[in-house]
C-alpha positions in Angstrom: 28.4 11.1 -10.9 31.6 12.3 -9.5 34.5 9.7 -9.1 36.1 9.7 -5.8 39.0 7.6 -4.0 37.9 4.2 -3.4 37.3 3.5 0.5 37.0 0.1 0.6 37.7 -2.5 -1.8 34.5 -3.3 -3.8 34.6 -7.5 -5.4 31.2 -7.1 -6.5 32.9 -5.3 -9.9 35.4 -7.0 -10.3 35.9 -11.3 -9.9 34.1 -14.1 -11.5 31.1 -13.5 -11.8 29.0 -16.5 -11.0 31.0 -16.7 -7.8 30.2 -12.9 -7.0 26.4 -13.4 -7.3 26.4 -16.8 -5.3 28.8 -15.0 -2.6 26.2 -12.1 -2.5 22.8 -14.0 -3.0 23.4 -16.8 -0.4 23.6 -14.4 2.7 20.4 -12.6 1.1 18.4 -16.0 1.1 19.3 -17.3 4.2 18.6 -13.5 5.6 14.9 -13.5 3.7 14.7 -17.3 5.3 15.3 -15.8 8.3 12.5 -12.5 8.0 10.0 -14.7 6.5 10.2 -17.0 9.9 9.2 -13.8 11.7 5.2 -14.6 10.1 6.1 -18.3 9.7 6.9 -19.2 13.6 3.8 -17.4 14.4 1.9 -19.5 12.2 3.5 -22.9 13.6 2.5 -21.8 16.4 -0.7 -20.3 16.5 -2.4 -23.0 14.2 -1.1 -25.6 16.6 -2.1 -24.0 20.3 -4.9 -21.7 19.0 -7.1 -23.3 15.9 -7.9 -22.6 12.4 -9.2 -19.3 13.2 -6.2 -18.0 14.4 -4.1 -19.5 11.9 -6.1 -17.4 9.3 -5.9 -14.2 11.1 -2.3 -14.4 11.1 -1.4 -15.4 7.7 -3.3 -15.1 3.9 -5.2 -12.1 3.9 -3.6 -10.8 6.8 -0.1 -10.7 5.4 -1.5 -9.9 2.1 -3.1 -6.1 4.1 0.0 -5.9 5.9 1.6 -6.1 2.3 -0.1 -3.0 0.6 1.7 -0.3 2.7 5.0 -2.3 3.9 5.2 -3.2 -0.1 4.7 -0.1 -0.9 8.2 1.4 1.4 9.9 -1.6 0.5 9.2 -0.5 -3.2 10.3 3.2 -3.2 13.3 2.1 -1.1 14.6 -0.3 -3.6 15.3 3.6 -5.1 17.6 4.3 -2.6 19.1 0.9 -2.7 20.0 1.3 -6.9 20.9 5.2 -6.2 23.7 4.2 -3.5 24.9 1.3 -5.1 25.6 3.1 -8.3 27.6 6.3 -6.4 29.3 3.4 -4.8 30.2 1.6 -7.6 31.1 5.1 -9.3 33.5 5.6 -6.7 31.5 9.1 -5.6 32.0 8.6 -1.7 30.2 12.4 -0.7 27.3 11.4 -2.9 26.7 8.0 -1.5 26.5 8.9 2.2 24.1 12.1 1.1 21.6 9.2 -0.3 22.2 7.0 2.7 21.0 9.4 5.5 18.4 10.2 3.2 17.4 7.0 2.8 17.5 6.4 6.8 15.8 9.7 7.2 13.1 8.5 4.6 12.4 5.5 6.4 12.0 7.0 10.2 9.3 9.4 8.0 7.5 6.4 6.2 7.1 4.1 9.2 5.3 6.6 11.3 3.2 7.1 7.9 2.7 3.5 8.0 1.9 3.3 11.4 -1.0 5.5 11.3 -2.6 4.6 8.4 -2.1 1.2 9.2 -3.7 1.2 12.3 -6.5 3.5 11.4 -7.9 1.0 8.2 -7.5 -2.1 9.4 -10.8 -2.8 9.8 -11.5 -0.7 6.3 -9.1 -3.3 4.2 -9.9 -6.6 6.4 -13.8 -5.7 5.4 -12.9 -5.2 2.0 -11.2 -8.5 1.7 -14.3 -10.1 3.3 -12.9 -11.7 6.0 -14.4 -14.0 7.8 -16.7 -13.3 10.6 -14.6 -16.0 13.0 -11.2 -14.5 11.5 -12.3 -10.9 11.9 -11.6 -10.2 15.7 -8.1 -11.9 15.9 -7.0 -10.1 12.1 -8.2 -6.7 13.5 -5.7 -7.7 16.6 -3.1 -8.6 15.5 -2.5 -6.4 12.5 -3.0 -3.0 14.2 -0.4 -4.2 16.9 2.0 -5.3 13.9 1.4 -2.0 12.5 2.4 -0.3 15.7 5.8 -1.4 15.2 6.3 -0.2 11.9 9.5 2.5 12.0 10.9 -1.1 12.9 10.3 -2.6 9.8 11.0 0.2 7.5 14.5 1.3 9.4 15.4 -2.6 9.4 14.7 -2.9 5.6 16.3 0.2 4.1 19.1 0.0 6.4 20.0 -3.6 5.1 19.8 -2.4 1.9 21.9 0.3 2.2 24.3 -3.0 3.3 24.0 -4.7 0.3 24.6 -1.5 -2.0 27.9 -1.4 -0.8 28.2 -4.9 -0.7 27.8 -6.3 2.2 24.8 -8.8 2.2 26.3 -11.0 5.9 25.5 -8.2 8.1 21.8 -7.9 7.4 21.7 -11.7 7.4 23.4 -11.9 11.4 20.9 -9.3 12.3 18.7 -10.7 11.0 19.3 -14.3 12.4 19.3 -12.6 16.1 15.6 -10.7 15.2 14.4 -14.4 14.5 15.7 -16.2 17.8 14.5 -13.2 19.3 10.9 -13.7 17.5 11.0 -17.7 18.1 11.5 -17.3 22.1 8.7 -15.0 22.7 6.6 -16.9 20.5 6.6 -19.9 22.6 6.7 -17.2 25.9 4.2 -15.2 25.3 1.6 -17.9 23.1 2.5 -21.1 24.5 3.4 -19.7 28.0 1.6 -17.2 28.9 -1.5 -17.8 26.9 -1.9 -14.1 24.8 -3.5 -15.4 21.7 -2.3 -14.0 18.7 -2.1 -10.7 20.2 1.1 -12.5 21.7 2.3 -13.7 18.5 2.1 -10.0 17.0 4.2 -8.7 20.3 6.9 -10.9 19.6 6.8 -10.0 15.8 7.4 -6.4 16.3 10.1 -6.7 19.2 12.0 -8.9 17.2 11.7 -6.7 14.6 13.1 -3.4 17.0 16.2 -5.6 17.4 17.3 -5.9 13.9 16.3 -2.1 13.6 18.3 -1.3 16.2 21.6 -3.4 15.5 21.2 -1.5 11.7 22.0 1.4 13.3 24.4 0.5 15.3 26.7 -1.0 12.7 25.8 1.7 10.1 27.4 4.0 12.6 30.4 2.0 13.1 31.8 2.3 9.9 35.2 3.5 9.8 34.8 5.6 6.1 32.7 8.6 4.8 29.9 6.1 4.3 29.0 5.2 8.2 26.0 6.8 10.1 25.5 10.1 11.6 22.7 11.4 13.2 24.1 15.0 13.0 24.0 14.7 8.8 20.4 13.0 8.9 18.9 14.9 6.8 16.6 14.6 3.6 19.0 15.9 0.1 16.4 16.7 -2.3 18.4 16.1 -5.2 19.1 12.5 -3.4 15.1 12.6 -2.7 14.3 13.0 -6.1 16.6 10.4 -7.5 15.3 8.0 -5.1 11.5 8.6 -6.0 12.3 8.8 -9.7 13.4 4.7 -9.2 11.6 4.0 -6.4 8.0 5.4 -6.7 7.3 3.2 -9.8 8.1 0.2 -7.8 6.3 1.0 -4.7 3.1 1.6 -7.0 3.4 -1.7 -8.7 4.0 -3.4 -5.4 0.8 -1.9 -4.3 -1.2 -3.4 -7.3 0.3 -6.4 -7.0 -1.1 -6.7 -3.4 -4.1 -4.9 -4.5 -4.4 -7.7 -6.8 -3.9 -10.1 -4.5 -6.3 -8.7 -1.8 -9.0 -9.4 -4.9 -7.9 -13.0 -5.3 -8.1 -13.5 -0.9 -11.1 -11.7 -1.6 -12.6 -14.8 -3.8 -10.3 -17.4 -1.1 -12.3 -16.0 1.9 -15.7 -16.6 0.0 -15.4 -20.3 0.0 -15.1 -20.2 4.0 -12.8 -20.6 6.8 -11.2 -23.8 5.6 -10.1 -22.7 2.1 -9.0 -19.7 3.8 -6.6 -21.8 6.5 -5.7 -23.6 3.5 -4.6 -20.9 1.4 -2.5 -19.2 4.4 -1.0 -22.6 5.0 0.3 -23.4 1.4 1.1 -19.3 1.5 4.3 -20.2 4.1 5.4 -23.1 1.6 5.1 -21.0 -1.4 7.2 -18.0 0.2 10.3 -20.0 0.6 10.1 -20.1 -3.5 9.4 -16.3 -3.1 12.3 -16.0 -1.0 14.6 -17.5 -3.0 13.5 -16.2 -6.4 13.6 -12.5 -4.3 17.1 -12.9 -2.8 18.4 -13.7 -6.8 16.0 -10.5 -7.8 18.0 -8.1 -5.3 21.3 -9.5 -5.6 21.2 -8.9 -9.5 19.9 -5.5 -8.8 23.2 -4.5 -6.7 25.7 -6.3 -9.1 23.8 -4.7 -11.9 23.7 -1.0 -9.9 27.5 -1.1 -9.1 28.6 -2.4 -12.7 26.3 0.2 -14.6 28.2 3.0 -12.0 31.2 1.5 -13.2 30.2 1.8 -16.5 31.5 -2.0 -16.9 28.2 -2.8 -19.6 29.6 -5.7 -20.6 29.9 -7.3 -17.2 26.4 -6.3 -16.6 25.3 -8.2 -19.7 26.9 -11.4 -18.6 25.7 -10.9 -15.0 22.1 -11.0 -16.1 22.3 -13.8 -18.6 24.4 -16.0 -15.5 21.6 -15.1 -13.0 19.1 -16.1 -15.2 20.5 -19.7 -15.5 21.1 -19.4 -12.2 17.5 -19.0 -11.1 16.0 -20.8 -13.3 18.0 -23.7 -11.9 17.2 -23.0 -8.6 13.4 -22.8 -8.9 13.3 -26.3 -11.3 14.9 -27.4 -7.4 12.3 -25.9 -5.0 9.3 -26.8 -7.5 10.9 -30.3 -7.4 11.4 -29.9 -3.3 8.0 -29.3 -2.8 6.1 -31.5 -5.2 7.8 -34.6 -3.2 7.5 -32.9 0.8 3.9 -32.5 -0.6 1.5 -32.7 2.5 4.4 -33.3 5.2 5.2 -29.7 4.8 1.6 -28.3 5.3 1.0 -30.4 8.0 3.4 -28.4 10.5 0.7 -25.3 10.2 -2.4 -27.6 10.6 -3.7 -31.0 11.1 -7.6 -30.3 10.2 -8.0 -32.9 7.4 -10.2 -31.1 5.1 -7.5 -27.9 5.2 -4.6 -30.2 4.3 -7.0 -31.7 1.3 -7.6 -28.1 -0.1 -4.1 -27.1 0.5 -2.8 -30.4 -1.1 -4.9 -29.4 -4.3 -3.4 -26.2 -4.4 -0.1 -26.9 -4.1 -0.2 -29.4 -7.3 -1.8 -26.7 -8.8 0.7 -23.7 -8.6 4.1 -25.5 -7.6 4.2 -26.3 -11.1 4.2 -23.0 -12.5 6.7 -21.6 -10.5 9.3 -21.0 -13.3 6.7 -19.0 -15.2 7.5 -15.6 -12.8 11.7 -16.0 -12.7 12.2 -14.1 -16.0 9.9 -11.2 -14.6 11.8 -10.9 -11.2 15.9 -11.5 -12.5 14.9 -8.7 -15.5 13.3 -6.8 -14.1 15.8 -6.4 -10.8 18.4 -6.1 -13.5 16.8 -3.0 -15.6 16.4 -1.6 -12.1 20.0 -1.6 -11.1 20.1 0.3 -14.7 17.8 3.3 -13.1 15.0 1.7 -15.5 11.7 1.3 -14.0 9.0 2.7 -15.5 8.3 0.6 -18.9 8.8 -2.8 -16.8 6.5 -1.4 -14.1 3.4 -0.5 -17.0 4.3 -3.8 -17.9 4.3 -6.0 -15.0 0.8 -3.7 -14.0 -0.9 -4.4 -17.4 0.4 -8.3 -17.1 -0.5 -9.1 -13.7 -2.6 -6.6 -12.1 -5.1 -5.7 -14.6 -4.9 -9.3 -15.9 -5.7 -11.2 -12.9 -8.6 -8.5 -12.3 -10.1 -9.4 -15.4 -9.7 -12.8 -15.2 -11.5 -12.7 -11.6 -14.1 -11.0 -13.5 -14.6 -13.8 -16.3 -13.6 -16.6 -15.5 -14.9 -18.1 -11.8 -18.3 -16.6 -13.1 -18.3 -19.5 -15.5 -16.2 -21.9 -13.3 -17.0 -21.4 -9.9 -14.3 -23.4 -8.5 -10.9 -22.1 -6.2 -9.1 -23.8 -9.1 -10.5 -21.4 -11.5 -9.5 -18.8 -9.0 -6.1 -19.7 -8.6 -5.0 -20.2 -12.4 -5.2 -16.5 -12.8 -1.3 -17.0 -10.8 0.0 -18.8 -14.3 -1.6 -16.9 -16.7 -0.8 -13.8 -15.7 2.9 -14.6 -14.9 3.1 -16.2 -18.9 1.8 -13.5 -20.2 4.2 -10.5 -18.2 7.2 -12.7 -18.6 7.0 -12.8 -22.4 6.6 -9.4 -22.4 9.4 -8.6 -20.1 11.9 -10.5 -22.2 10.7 -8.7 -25.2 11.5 -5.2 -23.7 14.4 -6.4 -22.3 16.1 -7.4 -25.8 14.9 -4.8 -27.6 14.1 -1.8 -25.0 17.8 -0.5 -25.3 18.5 -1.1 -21.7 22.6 -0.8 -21.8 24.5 1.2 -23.9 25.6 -0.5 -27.9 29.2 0.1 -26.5 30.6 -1.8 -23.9 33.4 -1.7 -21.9 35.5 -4.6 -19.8 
């Protein structure tokens, strides 16, 4: 990469460190707290004016479908995210706004990929998923009109991570916080209101959504260096193109088999009925605040790892990963904590069916536990990504989770028929990638043997 004049002053390689990842990770959590209220409001408020029914068709499998292509973007994107961040952090200004309006261009392509594919197998994946014959109706609804809206989602998303590669992780987070109120008002408007089912709560999803997309691009073009937004330069570098896919395209697949292999374990949810199913989708709102969290330390390692390895500052890579993993791990022994005491209070604002909240209480104690089980696989492996390395913790993470849980779905409720035995494929599977991971990561040769300050 070639060094360039440094535009704007850049803390992210430079400071201490713990105080650069918390300064960088807390505006990425509260703006993932913030997108994952998009699906959460609409479950609040669909299981309360609509039913069970509806709360199924907008959560668990649902989200899980809407997952395997929106994964899948979010995945290759995460290329362009480590590419910029590096020419960033290399000081290479020409190079950095090359990959950004690829990136944007790549995303305006993707959605309208998304969009059709999305809408044309709904009904495909949602059959394939055996969703229920109550659920099926209001699932078909509501996800082709989510799809609809995709160029949305995918502009929103890469363009906030073109924000944090050149960090700045407040913007994403404000437009992300306006998206939400946005979301929340025509919730209540058009499900509580005006009475449009969950066809309402998919409207208000995807306009929210515009609106973030939309303020994106309007403060990617206000920048006042080399590095703001120009529709006259969108165009799609193929060196930046290749770069991007060479990072990116491993992740994408891997997010795609981990939904897969989720869609198999909904699969097994749906065939114990409509209540396990509401159950499932209600404990899946709790559990994604752990995701959330646990995410937002996964990117924000990425970026501070990307601009450090452009640097070439190894040794302040080293010490970046081995804060954020006492970091995280910290954090998740809180939210297991958190959410073993709120216990049933917390499920109980997306139902008040008494044999959901039993199922969903028995879940919870089940997989809260095991929580700190998956952190070593997200920090690592967001940290060998900002290195450009991606393919040996993706075979790994495939093998680990993926194939495991398939297997274990194979074996193991065949002899225990029980959603217990259906859910502890979560634990083994993370135990088993985890080790691994930590293996690869000591020994794999990730950074150079040199290291510089």
């Amino acid at each position: 990469m070639r060094h360039e004049k440094k535009v704007v002053e850049n803390s992210i390689t430079e400071g201490v460190i713990w105080k650069q990842l918390l300064i960088f990770f807390f505006p990425i959590l509260f703006g993932t707290f913030f997108q994952q209220l998009y699906n959460t409001v609409d479950a609040i408020i669909v299981g309360q004016y609509l039913g069970k029914q509806a709360l199924a068709a907008v959560g668990g499998g649902t989200g899980t479908a809407i997952n395997l292509l929106i994964g899948f973007f979010t995945g290759v994107s995460s290329g362009a995210t480590v590419i910029i961040s590096q020419y960033y952090g290399a000081k290479s200004e020409e190079d950095a706004s090359k990959a950004i309006h690829t990136a944007i261009a790549l995303a305006i392509a993707a959605g309208a990929v998304i969009m059709v594919l999305g809408i044309v197998f709904t009904r495909f994946i949602l059959d394939l998923i055996g969703t229920p014959e109550d659920v099926m109706p209001l699932a078909t609804t509501y996800m082709r009109i989510f799809f609809a809206g995709s160029i949305f989602n995918t502009v929103y998303n890469m363009g906030s991570g073109i924000f944090r590669a050149l960090g700045d992780s407040r913007r994403p987070l404000y437009f992300l916080i306006c998206g939400c109120i946005v979301n929340i008002v025509l919730d209540f408007l058009f499900v509580g209101l005006f009475r449009m089912g969950v066809d309402g709560a998919a409207y208000a999803t995807i306009i929210s959504q515009m609106v973030s997309a939309v303020l994106v691009v309007i403060w990617l073009r206000k920048r006042k260096d080399g590095l703001g937004f120009s529709f006259r330069k969108l165009h799609i570098h193929s060196k930046m193109l290749v770069f991007t896919l060479k990072i990116g395209l491993p992740t994408g697949f891997q997010s795609i088999l981990y939904t897969v292999s989720n869609l198999i374990i909904q699969a097994h949810v749906n065939g114990f009925g409509t209540d396990t199913a509401a159950a499932w989708a209600a404990y899946g709102k709790l559990d994604a605040v752990f995701w959330m969290a646990i995410n937002a330390f996964g990117i924000a390692v990425t970026t501070f790892v990307g601009q450090n390895y452009g640097a070439r500052l190894y040794a302040r890579v080293r010490s970046g990963i081995r804060t954020s993993v006492l970091m995280s791990t910290a954090l998740t022994v809180f939210v297991t904590a958190f959410f073993m005491l709120i216990g049933q209070k917390g499920l109980e604002l997306f139902t008040t069916d008494t044999a959901v909240l039993e199922i969903g209480m028995d879940i919870l104690t089940l997989l809260v536990p095991t929580w700190i089980l998956y952190m070593p696989i997200e920090i690592l492996c967001g940290a060998m990504r900002g290195c450009g390395k991606t393919f040996v913790p993706t075979v790994i993470t495939v093998v680990g989770i993926c194939v495991l849980r398939a297997l274990w779905l194979e074996v193991v409720p065949s002899f225990v028929p029980t959603i217990g035995a259906v859910f502890l494929c979560y634990p083994a599977s993370w135990l088993v990638t985890s080790l691994a991971i930590i293996l690869y990561y000591l020994f794999g040769k990730i950074l150079p043997k040199k290291t510089e300050a």
